[in-house]
N, C-alpha and C positions, 0 to 999 in steps of 0.2 A: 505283546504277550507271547505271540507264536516264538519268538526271538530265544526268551525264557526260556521255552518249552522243549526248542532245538538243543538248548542244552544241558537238559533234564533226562531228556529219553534214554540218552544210553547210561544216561546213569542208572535210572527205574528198573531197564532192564537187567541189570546184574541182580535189581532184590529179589526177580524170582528165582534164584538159586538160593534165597532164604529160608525157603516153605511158603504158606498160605498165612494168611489171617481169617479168622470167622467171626460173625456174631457169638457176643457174648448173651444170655437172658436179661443182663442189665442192657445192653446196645438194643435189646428186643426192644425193651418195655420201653426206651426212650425216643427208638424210633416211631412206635407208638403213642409217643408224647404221656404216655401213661401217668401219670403221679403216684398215684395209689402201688401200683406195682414195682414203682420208681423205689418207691417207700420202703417196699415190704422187703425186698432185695438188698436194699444196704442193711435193713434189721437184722438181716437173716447172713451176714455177713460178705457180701460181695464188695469187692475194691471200689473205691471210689476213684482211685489215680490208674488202674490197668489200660493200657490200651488194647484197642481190638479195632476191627473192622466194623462203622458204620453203621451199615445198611447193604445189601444184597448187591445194589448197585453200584458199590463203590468196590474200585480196582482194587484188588487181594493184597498189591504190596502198599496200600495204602491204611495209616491206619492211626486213632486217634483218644486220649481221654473219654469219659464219658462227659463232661462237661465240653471238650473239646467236639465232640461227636454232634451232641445239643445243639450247640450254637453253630456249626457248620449247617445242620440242618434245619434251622429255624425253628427247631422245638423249644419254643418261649416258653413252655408249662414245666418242660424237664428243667430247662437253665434255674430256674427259680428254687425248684424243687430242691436241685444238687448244690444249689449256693446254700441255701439254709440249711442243709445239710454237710457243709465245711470245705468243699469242695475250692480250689487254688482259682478264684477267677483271673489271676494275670499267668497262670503254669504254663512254663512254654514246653510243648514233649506233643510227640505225635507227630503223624506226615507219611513221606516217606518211607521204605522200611532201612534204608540206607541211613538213616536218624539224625539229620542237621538242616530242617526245615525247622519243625518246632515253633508252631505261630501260635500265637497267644488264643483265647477262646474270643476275645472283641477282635481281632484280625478276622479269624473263620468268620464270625458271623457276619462281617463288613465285607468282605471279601464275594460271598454270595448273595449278598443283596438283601439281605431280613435285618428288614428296619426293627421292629417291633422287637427281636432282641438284641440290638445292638444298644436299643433306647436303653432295656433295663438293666444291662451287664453298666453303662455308660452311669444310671441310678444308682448301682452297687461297689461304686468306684472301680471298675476295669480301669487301667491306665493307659494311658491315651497316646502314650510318645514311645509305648515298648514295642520290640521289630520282633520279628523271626529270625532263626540262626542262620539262618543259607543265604537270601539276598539283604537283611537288615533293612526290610524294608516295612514303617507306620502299616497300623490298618488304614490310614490314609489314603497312601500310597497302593496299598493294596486295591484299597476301593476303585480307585481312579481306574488303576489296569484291568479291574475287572467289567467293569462295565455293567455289571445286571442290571435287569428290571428297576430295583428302588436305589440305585448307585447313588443317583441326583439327592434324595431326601436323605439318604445316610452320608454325603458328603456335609451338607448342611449341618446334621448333629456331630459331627464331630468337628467342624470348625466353631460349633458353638461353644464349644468345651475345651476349644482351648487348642488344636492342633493345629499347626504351623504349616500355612497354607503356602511355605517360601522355605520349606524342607529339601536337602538333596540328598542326594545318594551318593555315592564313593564316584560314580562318575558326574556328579555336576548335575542328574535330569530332576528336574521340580515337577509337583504332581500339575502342575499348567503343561510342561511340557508332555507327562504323560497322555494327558486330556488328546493334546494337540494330537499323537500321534494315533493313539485310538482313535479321533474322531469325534469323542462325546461333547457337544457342543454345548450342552447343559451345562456339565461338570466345568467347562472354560468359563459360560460364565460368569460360575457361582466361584471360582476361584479370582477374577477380575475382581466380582464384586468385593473381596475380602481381602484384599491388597496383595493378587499373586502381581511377583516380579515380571514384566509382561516380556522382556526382553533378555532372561539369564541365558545365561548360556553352559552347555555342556562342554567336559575336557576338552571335547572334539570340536565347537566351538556352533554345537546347531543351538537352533531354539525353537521356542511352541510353533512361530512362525513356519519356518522352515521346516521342521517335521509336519506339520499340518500340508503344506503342499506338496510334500516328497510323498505323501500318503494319500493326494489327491481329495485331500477331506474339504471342499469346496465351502460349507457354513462355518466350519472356524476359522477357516483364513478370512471370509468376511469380518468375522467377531473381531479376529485379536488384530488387522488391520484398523477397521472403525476404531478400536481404543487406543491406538497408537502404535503400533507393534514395528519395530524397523524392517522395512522393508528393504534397503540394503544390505543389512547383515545377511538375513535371509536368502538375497540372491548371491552373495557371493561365496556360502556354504553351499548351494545348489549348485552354482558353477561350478566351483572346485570338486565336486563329487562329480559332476559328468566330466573330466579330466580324469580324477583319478580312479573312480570307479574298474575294475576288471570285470563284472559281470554286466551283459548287454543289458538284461532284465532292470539291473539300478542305474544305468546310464538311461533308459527310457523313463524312470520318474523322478529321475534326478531332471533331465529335459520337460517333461509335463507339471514337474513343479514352478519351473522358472518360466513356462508358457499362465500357467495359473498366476502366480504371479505378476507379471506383465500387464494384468487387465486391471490392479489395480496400480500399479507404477505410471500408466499413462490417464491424465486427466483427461477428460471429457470438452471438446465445446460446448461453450456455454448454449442450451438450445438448436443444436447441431443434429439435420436432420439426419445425419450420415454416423451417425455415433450407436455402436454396435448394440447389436440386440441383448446381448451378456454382460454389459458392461453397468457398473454402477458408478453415482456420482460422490465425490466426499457429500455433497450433503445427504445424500441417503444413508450412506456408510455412519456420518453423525449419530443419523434416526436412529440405526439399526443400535449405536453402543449403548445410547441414552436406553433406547428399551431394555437390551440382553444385559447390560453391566450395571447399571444405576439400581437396579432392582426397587427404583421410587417414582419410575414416573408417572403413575397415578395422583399418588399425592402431591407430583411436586405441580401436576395440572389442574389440580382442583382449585375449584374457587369455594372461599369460603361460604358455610349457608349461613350466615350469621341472621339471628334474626331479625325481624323489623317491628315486632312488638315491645313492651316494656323495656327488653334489655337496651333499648336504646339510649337511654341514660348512662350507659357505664361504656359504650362505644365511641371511638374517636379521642383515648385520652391524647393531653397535652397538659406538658407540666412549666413553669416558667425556668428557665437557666437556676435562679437562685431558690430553687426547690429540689435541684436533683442534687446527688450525693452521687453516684456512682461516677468510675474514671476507668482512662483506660484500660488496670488490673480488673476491673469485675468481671464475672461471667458468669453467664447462666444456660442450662441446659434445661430443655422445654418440652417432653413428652405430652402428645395425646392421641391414643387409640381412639377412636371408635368405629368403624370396620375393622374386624379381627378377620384371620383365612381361614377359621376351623370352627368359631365359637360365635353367639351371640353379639351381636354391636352394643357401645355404650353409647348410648346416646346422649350428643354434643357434646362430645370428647374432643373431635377434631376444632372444632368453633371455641372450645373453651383454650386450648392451645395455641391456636392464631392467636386470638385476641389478650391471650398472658404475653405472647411476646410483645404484641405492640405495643403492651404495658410497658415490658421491658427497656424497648428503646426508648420512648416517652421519656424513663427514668433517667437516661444516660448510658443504659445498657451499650457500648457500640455492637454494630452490625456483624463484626466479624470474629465478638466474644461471643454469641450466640446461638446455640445449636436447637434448631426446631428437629424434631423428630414426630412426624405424624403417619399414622398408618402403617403402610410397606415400609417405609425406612425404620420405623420405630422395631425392627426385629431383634432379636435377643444379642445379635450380636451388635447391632447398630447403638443398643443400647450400650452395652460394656463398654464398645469403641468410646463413647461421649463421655459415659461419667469414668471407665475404669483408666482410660488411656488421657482422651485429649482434657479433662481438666487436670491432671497427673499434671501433664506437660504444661500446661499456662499457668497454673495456678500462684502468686506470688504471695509472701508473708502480710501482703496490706491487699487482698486478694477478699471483695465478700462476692461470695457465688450464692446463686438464685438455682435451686432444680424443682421443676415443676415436674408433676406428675397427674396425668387425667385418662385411666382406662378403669380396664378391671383388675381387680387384686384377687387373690384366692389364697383357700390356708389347705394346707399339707395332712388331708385327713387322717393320718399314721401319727405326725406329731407336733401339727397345731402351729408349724411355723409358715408367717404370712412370705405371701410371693406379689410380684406385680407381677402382670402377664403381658409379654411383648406381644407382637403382632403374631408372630408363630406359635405363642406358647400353645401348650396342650394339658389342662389342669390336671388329667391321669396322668402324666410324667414330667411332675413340675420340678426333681429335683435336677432333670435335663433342660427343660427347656421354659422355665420360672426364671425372675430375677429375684431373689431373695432378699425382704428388706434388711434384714439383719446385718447381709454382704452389704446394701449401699449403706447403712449406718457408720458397719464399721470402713468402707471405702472412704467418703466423706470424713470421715473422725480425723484421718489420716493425713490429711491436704495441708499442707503450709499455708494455710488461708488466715485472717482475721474474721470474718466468718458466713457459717454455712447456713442459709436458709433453707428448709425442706419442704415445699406444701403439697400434701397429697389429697388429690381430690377421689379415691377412691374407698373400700370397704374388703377388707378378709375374709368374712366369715362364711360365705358362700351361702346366706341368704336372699341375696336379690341385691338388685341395684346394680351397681359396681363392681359387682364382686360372681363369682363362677365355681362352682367345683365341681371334682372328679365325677363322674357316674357312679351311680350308686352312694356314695354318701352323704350324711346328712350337713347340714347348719353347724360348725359351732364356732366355739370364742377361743380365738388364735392366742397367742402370747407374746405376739407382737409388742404385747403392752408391757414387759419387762426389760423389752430391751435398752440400754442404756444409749446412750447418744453421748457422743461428745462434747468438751469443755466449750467447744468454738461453735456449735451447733443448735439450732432449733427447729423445732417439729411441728408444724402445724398442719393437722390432719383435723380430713371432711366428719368423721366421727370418732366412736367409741365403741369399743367389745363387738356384741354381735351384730352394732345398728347394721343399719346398710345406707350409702351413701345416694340421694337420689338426684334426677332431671329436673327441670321444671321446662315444661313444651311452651308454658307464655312465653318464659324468658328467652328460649332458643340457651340454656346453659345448664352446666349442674347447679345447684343450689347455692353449693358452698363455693365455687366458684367465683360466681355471681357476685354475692355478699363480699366475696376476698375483694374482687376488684374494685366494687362501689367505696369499701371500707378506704383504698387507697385513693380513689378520686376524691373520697370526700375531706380528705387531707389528715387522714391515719398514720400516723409515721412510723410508725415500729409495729412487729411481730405482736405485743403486747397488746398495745392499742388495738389492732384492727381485732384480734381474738376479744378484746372485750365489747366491741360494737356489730362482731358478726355471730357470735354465739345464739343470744336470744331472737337476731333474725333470724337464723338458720332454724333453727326450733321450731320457730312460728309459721316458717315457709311450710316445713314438713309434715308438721301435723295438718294442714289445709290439704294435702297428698295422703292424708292420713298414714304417714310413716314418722317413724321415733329417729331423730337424729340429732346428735348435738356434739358439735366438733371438738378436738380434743387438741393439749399443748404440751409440751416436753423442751425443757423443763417448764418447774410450776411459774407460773406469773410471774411471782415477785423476784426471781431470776432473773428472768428475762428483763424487767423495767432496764431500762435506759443502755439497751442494747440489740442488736438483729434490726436495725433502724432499713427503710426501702427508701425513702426520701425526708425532705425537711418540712 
């Protein structure tokens, strides 16, 4: 960033032969985070696109929109205000007083580190892939170089949404490389976990690697070594820079990078009492990626608590060779939350997940058509990854895929549309960080498949159960139930409108769960079938819980007859 900055300055200073910038009363009232005055000030006819200066503290030749002004300073109450008041949320203008910065208002506010409105600009569709005029560079990118306080968590929202974790710039640098040469080791690893390129290279021909040690940043060069990073490329850009360098100052960390270096180039004996105090072995380096990049080893260490009461009947399936139907096109993707990082747990969410997969293979499912997703991996992008990308890619025209689904759901209390909520979701900004059923319906619709089974084990309405909503508002009935599913598609879901989907703690499982998989042990062959033998259980269980639940199917029955078959 200093890099930037060196050649910025003497440009900056020619703006003060432009004059000054001041507060406007609209820059007042927003540095105030004001509303009311926010209000009363465009009523009363003040611009909404002027720019001016900030806030008191901001350099005189600097200067920006009133929306732009908002979101550089995290006033989330003004950004709100001036959007619904018309205001350009992608307008690039403002900056400099020299005028060919011009960052969009989701850059500013990514840029300085204010999650909270990046969330909501990111809710009001800010666009996610537009740069500024002077270095063209993402809020992304901006993010990574800047490094503030909530960098880490506003990096996460906006690879949720879709920005391109493997972006460069005119010279070649990726925001990994960025990472690398700031230091933030955070930011490396959450760009690992989301497939950064671990090895690109710039014109110049560095990488994360090698920036990371010319910088002396000691915990990323652990990071992106443990995940594979070449460690020869890396030394021979170090080399070549202590040759060619002219300044003594970068020939000393051009040398202190390739000493860094070296400690992880030379392996260890095995058990070797003489083996330096600094030094680390691959199998630590292993530990170290499995933790910082996998972003699952929790889950992927757990054992399951499956229970050892009743449900034990429907545990240990096995089916005979001339009972299964599926081959090696099938595939199925297999969510279950229940430890969430912000919200309530569902309980035996994780247990009803396991034991759907061993169904799975049971079935014919192979091993390596199947994607569990439990917990921490089940995060919003974990999830896109499975059903938006990797069944995209396998799916073939005699293709039936299985997607299971067991957390909480929640509906959009503004407009009723239901969401599943990943491991990060946040029900106050679910149009960020929600999976939207309607998106996997129409995902799913789309698949060259012969066909798609959908069973949800959870509930919308954000009465209880399965289900979550925002703070402060109330219960009600999503419209989830309008939406259409495709010709190759069925739907079998844990209820209806505003039930709520519940546990059963004998069973160690959801309810409907439960029923789903007894209904397949007990030799239910089709979507059809098992909804006609698990309905009036599911019923019976719930009211014994004293709750109303009664699972639902799309399309209607007679549809469905002699089709959506799981085995013979």
């Amino acid at each position: 960033m200093r890099k930037f900055f060196r050649v910025w300055l003497p440009l900056l200073s020619i703006s003060l032969l432009w004059g000054c910038a001041s507060m406007s009363s609209l820059m007042q009232a927003i540095d105030k985070n004001d509303p009311k005055a926010i209000e009363d000030l465009l009523q009363s006819g003040a611009d909404i696109n002027a720019t001016s200066q900030c806030d008191n503290a901001m350099q005189e030749f600097e200067s920006y929109t009133p929306l732009g002004c908002a979101a550089k300073n995290g006033r989330t109450a003004a950004v709100k205000v001036l959007l619904d008041k018309g205001a350009d949320i992608n307008q690039k203008k403002g900056g400099y007083r020299f005028g060919n910065y011009n960052p969009t208002p989701l850059i500013l506010a990514a840029r300085e580190g204010h999650a909270e409105t990046v969330k909501l600009l990111l809710a009001r569709g800010a666009d996610i892939k537009a740069t500024d005029s002077m270095l063209q560079l993402s809020a992304l990118m901006w993010t990574v170089l800047s490094a503030q306080r909530e960098h880490a968590e506003i990096v996460k929202l906006l690879l949720d949404r879709g920005a391109n974790a493997n972006e460069t710039t005119g010279s070649g640098k990726t925001p990994l490389i960025f990472a690398a040469e700031n230091g933030s080791a955070d930011d490396a690893k959450i760009l690992l976990a989301r497939g950064a390129r671990i090895n690109a290279k710039t014109e110049k021909g560095a990488t994360a690697l090698s920036s990371a040690a010319f910088n002396g940043h000691h915990d990323v060069v652990q990071i992106l070594v443990a995940a594979g990073a070449d460690l020869d490329a890396a030394a021979v850009v170090l080399e070549s820079g202590v040759h060619s360098s002219k300044e003594a100052a970068e020939v000393t960390k051009y040398k202190q990078g390739l000493n860094l270096l070296g400690k992880y180039a030379k392996k260890p004996e095995p058990a070797s009492p003489s083996t330096s105090a600094g030094a680390i072995s691959r199998e630590e380096l292993t530990s170290i990626v499995k933790e910082a990049v996998a972003e699952s080893a929790k889950t992927q260490k757990r054992t399951p608590r499956l229970s050892t009461g009743s449900s034990s009947d429907i545990e240990n399936p096995s089916f005979h060779t001339s009972e299964r139907i599926m081959s090696d096109n099938d595939l199925a993707v297999i969510i279950g939350i229940e430890g969430y990082q912000n919200i309530p747990k569902a309980d035996y969410a994780y247990d009803d997940a396991v034991l759907v997969k061993a169904y799975a293979k049971a079935l014919g499912f192979k091993e390596r058509n199947i994607e569990l997703l439990t917990d921490e991996r089940a995060t919003l992008s974990g999830i896109v990854k499975s059903i938006d990308i990797w069944l995209k890619n396998k799916a073939k025209p005699s293709s039936r895929i299985l997607v299971y689904y067991s957390g909480h759901g929640a509906p959009d209390p503004a407009t009723g549309e239901a969401y599943l909520v990943p491991y990060d979701g946040d029900p106050n900004y679910l149009a960020v960080t929600g999976y939207p059923l309607k998106r996997l319906y129409e995902t799913l619709g789309k698949l060259p498949a012969a066909e798609v089974t959908v069973v949800l084990d959870a509930c919308f309405s954000g009465a209880g159960g399965r289900s979550v909503l925002a703070k402060g508002a109330r219960p009600l009935v999503i419209t989830a139930g309008i939406i259409t599913v495709g010709k190759n598609m069925a739907v079998l879901s844990a209820t209806q409108g505003s039930q709520i989907s519940t546990s059963s703690p004998e069973k160690g499982h959801g309810v409907f769960t439960y029923y789903f998989l007894k209904a397949i042990k007990d030799g239910r062959k089709s979507v059809a079938e098992i909804y006609d033998q698990i309905k009036p259980q599911v019923e019976d269980e719930a009211k014994q819980l004293n709750v109303q639940q009664s699972p639902s199917v799309s399309p209607d029955i007679e549809r469905l007859k002699g089709r959506f078959s799981l085995r013979k």
